[in-house]
VEXFI-615564 format. One line per field, with one value per atom (N, C-alpha, C, O): atom name; x, y, z. Coordinates in Angstrom, 3 decimals, padded with zeros to 6 digits. Layout:
N
atom	CA,...
x	X,...
y	Y,...
z	Z,...
end
This chain:
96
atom	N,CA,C,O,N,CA,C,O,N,CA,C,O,N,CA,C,O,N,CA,C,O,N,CA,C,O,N,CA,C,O,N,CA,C,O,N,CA,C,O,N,CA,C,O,N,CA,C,O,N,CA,C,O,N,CA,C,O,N,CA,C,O,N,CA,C,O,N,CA,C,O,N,CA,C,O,N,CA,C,O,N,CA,C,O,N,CA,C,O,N,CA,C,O,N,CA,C,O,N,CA,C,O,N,CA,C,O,N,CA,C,O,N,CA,C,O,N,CA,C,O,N,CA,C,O,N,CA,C,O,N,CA,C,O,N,CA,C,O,N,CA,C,O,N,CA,C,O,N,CA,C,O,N,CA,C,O,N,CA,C,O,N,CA,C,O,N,CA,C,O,N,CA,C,O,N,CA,C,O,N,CA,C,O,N,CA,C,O,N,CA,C,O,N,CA,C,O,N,CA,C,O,N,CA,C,O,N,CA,C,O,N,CA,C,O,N,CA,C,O,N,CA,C,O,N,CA,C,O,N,CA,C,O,N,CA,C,O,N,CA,C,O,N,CA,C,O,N,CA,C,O,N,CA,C,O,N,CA,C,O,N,CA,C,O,N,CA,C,O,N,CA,C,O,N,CA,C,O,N,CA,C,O,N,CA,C,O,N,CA,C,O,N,CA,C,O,N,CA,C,O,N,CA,C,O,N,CA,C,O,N,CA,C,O,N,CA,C,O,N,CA,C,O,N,CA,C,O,N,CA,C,O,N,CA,C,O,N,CA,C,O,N,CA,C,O,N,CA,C,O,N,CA,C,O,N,CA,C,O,N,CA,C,O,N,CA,C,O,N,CA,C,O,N,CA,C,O,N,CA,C,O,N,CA,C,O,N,CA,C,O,N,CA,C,O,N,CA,C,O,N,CA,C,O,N,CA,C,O,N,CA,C,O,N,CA,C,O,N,CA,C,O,N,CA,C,O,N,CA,C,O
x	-021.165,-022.243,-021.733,-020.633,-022.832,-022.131,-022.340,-023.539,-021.587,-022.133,-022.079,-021.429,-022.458,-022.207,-021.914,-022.641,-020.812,-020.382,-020.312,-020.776,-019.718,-019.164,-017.725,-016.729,-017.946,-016.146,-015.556,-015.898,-014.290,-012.780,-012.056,-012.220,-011.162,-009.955,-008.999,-008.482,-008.848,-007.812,-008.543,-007.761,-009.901,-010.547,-009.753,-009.416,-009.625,-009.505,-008.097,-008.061,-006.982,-006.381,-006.650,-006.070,-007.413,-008.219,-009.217,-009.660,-009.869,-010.773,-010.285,-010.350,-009.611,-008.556,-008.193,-008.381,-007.508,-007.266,-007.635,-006.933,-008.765,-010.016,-010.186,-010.670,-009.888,-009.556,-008.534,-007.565,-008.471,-007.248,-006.988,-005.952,-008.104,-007.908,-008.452,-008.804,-008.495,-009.049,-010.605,-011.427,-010.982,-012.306,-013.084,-014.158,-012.420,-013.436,-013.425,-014.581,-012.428,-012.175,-013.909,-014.768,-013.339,-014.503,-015.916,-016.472,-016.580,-017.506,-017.807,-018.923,-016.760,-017.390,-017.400,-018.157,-016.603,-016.894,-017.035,-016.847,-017.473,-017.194,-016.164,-016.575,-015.389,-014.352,-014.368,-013.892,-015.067,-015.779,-014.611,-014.795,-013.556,-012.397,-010.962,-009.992,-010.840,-010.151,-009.930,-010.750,-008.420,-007.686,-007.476,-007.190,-007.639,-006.881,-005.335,-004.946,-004.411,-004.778,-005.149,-004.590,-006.337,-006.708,-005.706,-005.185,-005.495,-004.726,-006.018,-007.224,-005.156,-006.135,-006.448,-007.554,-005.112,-005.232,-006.031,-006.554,-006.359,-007.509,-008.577,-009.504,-009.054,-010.823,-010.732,-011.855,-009.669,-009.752,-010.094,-011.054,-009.210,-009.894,-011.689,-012.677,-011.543,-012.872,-014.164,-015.162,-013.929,-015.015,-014.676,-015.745,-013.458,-014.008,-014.648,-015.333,-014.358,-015.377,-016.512,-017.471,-016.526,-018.225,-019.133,-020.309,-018.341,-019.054,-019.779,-020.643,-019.064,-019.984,-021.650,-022.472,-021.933,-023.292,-023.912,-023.373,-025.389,-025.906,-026.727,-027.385,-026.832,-027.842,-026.353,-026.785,-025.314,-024.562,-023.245,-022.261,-023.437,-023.382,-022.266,-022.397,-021.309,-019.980,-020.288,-020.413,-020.393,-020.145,-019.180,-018.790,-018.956,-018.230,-018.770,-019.292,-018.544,-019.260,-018.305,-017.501,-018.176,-017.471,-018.108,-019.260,-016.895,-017.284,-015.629,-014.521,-016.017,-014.958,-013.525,-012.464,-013.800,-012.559,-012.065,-010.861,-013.025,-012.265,-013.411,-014.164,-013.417,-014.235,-014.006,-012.913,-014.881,-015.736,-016.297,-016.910,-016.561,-017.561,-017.656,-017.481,-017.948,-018.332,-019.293,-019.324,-019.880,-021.081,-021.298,-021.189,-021.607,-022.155,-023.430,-023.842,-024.236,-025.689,-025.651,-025.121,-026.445,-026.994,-028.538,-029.041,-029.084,-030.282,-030.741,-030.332,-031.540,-031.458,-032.302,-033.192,-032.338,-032.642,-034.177,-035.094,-034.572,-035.942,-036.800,-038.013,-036.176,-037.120,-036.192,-035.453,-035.936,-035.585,-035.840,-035.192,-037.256,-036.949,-036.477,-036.717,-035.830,-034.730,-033.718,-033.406,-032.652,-031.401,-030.761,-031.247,-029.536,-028.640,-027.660,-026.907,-026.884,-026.300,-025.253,-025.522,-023.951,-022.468,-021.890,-021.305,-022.231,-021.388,-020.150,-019.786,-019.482,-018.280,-018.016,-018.153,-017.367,-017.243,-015.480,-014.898,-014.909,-014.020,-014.034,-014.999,-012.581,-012.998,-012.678,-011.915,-013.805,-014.179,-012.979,-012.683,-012.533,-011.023,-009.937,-008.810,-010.249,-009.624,-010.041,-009.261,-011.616,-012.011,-012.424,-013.477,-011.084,-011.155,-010.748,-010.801
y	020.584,020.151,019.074,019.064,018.058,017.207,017.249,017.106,017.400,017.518,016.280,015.284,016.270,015.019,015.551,016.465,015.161,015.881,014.699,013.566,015.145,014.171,013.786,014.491,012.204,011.773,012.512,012.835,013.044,013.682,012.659,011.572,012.915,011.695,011.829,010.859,012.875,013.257,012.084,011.567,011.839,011.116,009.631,009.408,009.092,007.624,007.309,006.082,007.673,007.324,007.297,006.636,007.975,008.040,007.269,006.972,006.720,005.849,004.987,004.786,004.095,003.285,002.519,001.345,003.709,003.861,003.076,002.429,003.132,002.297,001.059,000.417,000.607,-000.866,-001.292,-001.176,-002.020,-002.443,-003.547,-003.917,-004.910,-006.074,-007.100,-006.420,-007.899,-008.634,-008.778,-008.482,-009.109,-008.971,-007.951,-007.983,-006.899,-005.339,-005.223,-005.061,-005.250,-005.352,-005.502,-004.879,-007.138,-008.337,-007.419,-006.642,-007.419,-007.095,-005.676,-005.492,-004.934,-003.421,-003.740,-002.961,-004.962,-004.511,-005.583,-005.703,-006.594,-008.094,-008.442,-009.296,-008.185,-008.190,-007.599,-008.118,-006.362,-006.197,-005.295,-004.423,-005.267,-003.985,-005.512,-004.987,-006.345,-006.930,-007.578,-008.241,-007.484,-008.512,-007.532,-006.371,-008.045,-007.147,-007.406,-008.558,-006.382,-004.656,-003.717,-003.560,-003.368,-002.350,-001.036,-000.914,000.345,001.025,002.592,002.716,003.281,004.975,004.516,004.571,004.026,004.038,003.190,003.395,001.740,000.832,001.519,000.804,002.328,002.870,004.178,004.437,005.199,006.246,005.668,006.080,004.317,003.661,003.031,003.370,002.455,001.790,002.660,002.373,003.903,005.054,005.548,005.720,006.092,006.635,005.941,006.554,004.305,003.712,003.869,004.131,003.671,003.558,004.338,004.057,006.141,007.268,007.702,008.569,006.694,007.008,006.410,006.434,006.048,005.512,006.686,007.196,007.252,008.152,007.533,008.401,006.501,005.865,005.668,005.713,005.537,005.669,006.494,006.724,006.928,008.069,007.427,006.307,008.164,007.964,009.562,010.621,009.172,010.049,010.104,009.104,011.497,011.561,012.570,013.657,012.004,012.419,013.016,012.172,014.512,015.450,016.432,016.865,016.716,017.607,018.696,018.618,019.438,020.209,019.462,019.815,018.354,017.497,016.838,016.611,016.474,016.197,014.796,014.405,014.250,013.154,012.046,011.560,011.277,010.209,009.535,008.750,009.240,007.956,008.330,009.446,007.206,007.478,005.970,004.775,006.778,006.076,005.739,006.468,004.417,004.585,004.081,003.222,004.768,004.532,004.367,005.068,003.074,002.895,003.254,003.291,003.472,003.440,001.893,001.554,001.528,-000.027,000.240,001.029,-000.179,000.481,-000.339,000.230,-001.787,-002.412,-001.494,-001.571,-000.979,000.328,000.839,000.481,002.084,003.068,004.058,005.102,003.602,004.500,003.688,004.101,002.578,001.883,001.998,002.029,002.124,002.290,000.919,000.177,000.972,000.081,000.517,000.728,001.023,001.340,000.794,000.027,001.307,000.567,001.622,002.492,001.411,002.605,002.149,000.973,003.147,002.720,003.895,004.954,003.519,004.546,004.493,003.435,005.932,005.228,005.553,005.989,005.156,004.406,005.991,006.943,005.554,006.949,007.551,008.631,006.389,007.177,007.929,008.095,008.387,009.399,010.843,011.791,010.998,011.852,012.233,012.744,011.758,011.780,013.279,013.387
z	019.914,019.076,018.117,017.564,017.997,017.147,015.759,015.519,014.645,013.361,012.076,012.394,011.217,010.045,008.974,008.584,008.206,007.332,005.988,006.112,004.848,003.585,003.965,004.129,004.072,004.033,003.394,002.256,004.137,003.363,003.120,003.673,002.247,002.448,003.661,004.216,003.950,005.338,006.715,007.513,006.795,007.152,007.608,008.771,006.966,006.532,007.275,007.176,007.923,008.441,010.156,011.017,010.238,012.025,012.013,013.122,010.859,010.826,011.146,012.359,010.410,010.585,011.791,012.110,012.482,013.651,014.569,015.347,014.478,015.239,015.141,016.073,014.216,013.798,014.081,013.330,015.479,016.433,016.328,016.880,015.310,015.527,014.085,013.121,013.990,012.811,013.254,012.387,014.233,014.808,014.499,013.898,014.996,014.955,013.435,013.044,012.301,011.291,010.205,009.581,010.770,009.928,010.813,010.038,012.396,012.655,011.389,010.904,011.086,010.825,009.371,008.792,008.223,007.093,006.363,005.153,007.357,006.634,005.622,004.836,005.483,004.472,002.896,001.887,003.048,001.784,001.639,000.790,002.182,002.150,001.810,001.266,001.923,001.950,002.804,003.439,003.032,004.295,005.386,005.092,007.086,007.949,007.983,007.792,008.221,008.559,006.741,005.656,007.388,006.196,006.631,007.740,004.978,005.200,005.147,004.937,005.391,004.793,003.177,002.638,002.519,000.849,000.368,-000.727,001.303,000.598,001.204,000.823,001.822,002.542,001.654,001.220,001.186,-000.099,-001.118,-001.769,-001.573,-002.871,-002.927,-003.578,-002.356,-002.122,-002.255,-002.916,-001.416,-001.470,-002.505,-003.091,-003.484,-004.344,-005.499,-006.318,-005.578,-006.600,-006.222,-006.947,-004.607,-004.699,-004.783,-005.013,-004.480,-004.153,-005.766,-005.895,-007.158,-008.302,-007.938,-008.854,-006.981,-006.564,-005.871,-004.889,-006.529,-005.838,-004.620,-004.045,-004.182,-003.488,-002.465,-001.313,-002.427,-001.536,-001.029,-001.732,000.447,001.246,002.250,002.743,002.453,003.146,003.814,003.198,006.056,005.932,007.498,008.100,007.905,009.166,010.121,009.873,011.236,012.233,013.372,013.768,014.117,014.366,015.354,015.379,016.299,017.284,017.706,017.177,018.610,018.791,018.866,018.353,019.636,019.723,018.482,018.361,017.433,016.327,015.962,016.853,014.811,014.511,015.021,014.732,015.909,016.660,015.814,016.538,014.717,014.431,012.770,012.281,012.125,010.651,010.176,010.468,009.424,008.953,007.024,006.038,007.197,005.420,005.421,006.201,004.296,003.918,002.616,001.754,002.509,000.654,000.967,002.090,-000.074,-000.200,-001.591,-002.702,-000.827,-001.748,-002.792,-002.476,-004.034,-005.628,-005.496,-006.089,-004.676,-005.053,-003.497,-003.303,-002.902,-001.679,-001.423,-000.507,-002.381,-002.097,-001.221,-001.145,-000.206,001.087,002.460,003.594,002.184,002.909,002.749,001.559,003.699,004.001,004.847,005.701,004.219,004.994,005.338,004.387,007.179,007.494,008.487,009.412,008.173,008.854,009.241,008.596,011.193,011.724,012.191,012.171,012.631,013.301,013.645,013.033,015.340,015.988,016.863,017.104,017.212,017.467,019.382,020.010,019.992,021.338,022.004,021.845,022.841,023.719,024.668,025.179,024.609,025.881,024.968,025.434,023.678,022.785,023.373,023.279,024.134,024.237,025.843,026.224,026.778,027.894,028.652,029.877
end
């Protein structure tokens, strides 16, 4: 079963992970994390400034094999029943 949980910090180094290139990098965060190679310690920092935002949601996504994919959601303050979301998932032949 697949479940969604609240980013952990234990998180952030398998996230990572996934980010194999300067490409996939820039596609997943436009550089709003910095320079590639990002670390676990710049994606722990980053979320915990931003997690003082109640309108934005860090989360991770998990199954028996272990977490596959993570997601962030803002909710935007001028329509607040809009969301803006940045997934990222990681590569399926982990889960062969």
């Amino acid at each position: 079963m697949i479940q969604l949980r609240t980013f952990q910090p234990e998180d952030a180094e398998k996230i990572i992970s996934w980010v194999d290139s300067p490409l996939v990098f820039y596609q997943w965060c436009a550089g709003f994390l910095g320079t590639y190679p990002i670390t676990g310690e710049n994606l722990r920092q980053y979320y915990e400034k931003e997690g003082t935002d109640a309108d934005y949601h860090v989360l991770t996504a998990f199954h028996e094999q272990g977490i596959f994919a993570h997601l962030t959601m803002r909710f935007l303050k001028e329509e607040p029943r809009t969301a803006r979301m940045r997934p990222m998932s990681g590569s399926a032949q982990n889960y062969r």
